[in-house]
PLY file of the C-alpha trace (Angstrom):
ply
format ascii 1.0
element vertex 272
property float x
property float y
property float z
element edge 271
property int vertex1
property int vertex2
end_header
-1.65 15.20 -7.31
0.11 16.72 -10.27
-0.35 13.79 -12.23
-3.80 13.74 -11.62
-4.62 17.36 -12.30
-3.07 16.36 -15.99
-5.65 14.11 -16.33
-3.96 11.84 -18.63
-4.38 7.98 -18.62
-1.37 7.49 -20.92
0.49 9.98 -19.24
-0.07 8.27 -15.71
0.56 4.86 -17.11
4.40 6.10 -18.51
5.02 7.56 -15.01
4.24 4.18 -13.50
6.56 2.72 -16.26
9.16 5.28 -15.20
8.65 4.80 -11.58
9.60 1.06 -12.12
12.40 1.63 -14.18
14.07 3.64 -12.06
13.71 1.84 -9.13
14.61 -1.03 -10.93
17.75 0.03 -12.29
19.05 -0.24 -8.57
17.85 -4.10 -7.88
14.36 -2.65 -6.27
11.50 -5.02 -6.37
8.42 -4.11 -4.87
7.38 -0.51 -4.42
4.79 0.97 -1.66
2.48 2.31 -4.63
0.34 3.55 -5.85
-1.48 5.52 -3.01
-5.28 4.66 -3.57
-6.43 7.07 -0.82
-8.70 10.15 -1.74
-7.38 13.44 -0.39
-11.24 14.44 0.93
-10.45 16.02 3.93
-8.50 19.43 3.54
-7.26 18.91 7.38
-5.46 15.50 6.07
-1.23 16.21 6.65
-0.10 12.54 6.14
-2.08 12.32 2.73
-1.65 15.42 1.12
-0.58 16.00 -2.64
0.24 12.14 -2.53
-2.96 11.94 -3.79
-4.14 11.52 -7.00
-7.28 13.50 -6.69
-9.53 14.41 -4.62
-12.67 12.38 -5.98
-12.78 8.26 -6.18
-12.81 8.54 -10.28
-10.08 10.27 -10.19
-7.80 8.29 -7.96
-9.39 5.45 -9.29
-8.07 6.20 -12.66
-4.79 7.43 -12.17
-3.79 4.87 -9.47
-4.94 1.84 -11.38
-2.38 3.22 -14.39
0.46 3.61 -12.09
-0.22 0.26 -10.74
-0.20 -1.24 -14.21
2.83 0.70 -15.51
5.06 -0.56 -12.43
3.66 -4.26 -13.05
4.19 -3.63 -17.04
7.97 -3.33 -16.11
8.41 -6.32 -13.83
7.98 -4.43 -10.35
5.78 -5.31 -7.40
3.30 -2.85 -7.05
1.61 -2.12 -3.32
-1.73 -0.35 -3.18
-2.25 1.66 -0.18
-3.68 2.43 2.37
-7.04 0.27 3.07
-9.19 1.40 3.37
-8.70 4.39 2.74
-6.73 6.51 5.04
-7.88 9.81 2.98
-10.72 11.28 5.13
-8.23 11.72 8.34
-7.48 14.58 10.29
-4.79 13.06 12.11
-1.29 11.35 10.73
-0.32 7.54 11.41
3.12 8.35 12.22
2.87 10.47 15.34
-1.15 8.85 16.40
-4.17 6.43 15.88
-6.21 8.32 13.23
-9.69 7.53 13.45
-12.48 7.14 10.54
-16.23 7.95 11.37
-18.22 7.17 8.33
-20.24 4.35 8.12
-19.99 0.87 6.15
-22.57 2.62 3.08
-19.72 5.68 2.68
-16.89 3.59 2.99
-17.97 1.11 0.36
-18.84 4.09 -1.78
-16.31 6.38 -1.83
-12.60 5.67 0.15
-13.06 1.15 -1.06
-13.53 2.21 -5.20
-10.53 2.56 -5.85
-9.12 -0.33 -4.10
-12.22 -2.43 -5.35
-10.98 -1.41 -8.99
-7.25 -2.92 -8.52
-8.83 -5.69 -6.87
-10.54 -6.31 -10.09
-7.43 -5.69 -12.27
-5.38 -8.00 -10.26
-3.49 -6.09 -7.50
-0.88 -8.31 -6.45
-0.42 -6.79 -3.18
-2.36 -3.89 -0.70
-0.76 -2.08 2.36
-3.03 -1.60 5.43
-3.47 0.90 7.43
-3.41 2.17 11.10
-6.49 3.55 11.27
-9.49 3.33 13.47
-12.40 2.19 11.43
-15.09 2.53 13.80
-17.83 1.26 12.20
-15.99 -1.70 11.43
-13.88 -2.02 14.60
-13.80 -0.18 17.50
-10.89 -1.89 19.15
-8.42 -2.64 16.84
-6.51 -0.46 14.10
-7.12 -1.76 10.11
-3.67 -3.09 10.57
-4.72 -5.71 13.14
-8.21 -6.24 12.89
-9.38 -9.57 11.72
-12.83 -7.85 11.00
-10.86 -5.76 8.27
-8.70 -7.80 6.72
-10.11 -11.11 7.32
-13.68 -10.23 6.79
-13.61 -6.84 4.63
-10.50 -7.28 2.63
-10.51 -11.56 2.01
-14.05 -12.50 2.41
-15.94 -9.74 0.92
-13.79 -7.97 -1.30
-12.24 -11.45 -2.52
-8.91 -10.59 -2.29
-6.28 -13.32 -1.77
-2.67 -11.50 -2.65
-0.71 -10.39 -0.28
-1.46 -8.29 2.69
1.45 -6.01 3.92
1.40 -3.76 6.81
2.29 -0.02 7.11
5.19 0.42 9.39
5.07 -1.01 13.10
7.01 1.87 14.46
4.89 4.37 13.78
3.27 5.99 16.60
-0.83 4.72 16.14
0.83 1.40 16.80
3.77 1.89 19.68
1.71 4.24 21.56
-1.05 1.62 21.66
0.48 -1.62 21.56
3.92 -3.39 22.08
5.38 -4.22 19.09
5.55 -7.89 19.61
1.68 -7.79 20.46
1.01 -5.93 16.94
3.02 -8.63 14.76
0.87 -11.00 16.82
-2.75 -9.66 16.46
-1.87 -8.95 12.92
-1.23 -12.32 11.71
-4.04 -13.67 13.14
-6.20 -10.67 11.30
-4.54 -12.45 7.97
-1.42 -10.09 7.69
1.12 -11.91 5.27
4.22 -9.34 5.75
4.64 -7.27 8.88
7.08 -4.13 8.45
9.50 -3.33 11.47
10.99 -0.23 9.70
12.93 1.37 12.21
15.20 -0.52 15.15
17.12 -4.10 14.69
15.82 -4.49 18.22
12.29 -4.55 16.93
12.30 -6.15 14.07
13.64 -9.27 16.67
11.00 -8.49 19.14
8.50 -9.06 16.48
9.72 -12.14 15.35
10.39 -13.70 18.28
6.96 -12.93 19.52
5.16 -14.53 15.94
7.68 -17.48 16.69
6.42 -17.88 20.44
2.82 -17.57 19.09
2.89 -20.53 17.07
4.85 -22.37 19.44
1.94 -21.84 21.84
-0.87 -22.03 19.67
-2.01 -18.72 19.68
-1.36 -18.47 15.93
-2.30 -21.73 13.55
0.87 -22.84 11.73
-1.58 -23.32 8.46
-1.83 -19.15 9.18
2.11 -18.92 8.32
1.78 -21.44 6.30
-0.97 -19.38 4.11
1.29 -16.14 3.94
4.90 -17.77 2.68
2.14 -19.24 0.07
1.75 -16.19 -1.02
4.70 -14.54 -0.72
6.36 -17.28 -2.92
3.69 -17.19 -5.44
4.31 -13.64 -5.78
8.13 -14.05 -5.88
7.76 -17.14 -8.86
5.31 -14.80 -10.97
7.75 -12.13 -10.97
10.81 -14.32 -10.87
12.13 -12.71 -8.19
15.78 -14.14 -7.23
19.04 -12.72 -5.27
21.13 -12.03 -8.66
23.02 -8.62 -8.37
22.27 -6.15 -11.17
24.53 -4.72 -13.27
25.60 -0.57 -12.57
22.77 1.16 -13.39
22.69 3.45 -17.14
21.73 6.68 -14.82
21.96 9.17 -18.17
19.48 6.68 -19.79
17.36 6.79 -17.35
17.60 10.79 -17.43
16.88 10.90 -21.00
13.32 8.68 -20.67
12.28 11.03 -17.81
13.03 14.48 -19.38
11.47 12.55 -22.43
7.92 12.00 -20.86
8.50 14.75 -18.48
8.94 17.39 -21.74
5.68 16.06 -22.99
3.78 17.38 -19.92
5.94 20.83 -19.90
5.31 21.85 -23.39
1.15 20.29 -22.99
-1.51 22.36 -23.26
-2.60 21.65 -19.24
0.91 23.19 -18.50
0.61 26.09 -20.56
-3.06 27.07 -19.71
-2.14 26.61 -15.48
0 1
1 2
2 3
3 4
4 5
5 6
6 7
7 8
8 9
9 10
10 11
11 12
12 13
13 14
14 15
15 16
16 17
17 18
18 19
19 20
20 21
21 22
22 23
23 24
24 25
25 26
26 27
27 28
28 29
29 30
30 31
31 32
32 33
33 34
34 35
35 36
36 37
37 38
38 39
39 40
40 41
41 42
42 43
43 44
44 45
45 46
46 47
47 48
48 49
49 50
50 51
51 52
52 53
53 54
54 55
55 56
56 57
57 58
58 59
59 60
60 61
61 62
62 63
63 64
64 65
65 66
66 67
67 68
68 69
69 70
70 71
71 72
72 73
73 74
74 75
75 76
76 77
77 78
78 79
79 80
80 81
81 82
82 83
83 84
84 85
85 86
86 87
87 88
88 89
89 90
90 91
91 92
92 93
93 94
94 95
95 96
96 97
97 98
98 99
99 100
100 101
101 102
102 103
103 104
104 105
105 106
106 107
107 108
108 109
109 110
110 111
111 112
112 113
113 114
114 115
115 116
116 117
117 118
118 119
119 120
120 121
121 122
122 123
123 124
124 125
125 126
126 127
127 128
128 129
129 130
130 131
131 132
132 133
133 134
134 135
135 136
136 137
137 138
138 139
139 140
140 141
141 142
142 143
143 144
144 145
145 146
146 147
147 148
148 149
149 150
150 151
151 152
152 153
153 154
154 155
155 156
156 157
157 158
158 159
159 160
160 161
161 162
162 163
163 164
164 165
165 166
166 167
167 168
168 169
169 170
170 171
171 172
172 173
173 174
174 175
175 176
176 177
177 178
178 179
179 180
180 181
181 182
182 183
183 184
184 185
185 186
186 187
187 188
188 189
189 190
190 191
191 192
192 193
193 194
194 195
195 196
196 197
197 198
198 199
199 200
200 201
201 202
202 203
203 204
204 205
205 206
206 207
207 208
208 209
209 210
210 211
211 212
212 213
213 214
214 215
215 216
216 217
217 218
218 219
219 220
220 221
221 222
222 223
223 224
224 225
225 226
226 227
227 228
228 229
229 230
230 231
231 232
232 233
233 234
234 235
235 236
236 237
237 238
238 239
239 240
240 241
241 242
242 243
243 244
244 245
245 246
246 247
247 248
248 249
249 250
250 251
251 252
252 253
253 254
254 255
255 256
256 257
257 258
258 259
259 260
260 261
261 262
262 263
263 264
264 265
265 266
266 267
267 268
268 269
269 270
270 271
């Protein structure tokens, strides 16, 4: 949210650049940003100040230049959360947040800003666990073919790759097994399924994909679809299993404080 109340495209493009390089200095990848969401509802907990703004221009803007800046320096960027988990009263972790508005608001306001990276190339989106009623009554974003085979793939044209928010959180394990949720959301077009927390379920989840396609209840050509994409994403960012080097952590000081002074001694920081 602070980098969005600056209001500076370059700015927000540097932090994204910063982001990266940090993370990359330790032999990180892929990071679960930007957050695309729009911090509408004052009630929202899980969404907060993670926010860029509270408008889709806003968001829109800022987002799309973090995205860039973390591609710019060779990292995997992940928009989240589709479709927008920003208009929520209640948080993912601990329930099933639900979502009231209809297909009209949705594709006006919480999908811009996803619609935007779309068009700028977004290698990757996380999706949510929420209830989209209007789209699905049934089924969370996270395992609804309606959302992320229809919405996300066939209208919105995406074809990167589809990761899920974590399976341990409590909108999924309070509703579903986790095995079940790996399941559904593979045949909804899921191409990574996170098992954050618990060796035990990470194996629970894989064993239940891997009993799925032996019994045909998921299409090989559906894996074979998602480690299609996973190794085209790997190849474009050459992604391999080399160790990196200790990481230069008072170099990496001096570029923050360097931006970071910029913003201190700006005129937004001395007028607020």
């Amino acid at each position: 949210m602070s980098v969005g109340e600056i209001d500076d495209a370059a700015f927000t493009y540097r932090i994204g650049r910063l982001l990266a390089a940090k993370i990359k200095a330790f032999g990180i990848n892929m990071d679960f940003a930007p957050v695309l969401d729009i911090f509408s509802n004052p009630n929202n907990t899980v969404i907060g100040d993670r926010a860029y703004g509270t408008t889709p221009q806003s968001v829109e803007k800022h987002g799309i230049q973090v995205m860039k800046g973390l591609r710019d320096e060779g990292i995997v960027a992940v928009v989240k959360h589709f479709p927008g988990h920003g208009d929520t009263d209640a948080d993912s972790h601990y329930g099933l947040p639900s979502v009231g508005h209809n297909k009209d608001r949705l594709a006006g306001f919480e999908l811009i800003p996803f619609r935007k990276a779309f068009s700028e190339d977004a290698d990757a989106v996380m999706v949510a666990h929420i209830l989209v009623e209007s789209l699905d009554r049934d089924l969370p974003a996270s395992l609804s073919p309606v959302i992320i085979g229809g919405l996300l793939r066939e209208e919105m044209g995406f074809d990167g790759v589809v990761i899920t928010d974590d399976m341990t959180m409590r909108a999924i394990t309070d509703n579903f097994d986790i095995g079940e949720a790996a399941v559904r959301s593979v045949v909804a077009g899921s191409d990574i399924i996170l098992v954050c927390h618990g060796r035990d379920r990470q194996a629970e989840a894989m064993d239940a994909v891997k009993k799925a396609v032996e019994e045909g209840v998921i299409d090989e050509a559906r894996i074979d679809e998602s480690v299609a994409r996973i190794l085209k994403l790997k190849e474009k960012y050459g992604l391999n299993d080399n160790a990196v080097g200790y990481p230069d952590v008072d170099r990496l000081n001096e570029k923050i404080e360097g931006v970071l002074s910029k913003w201190y001694n700006s005129k937004w920081y001395n007028d607020n």
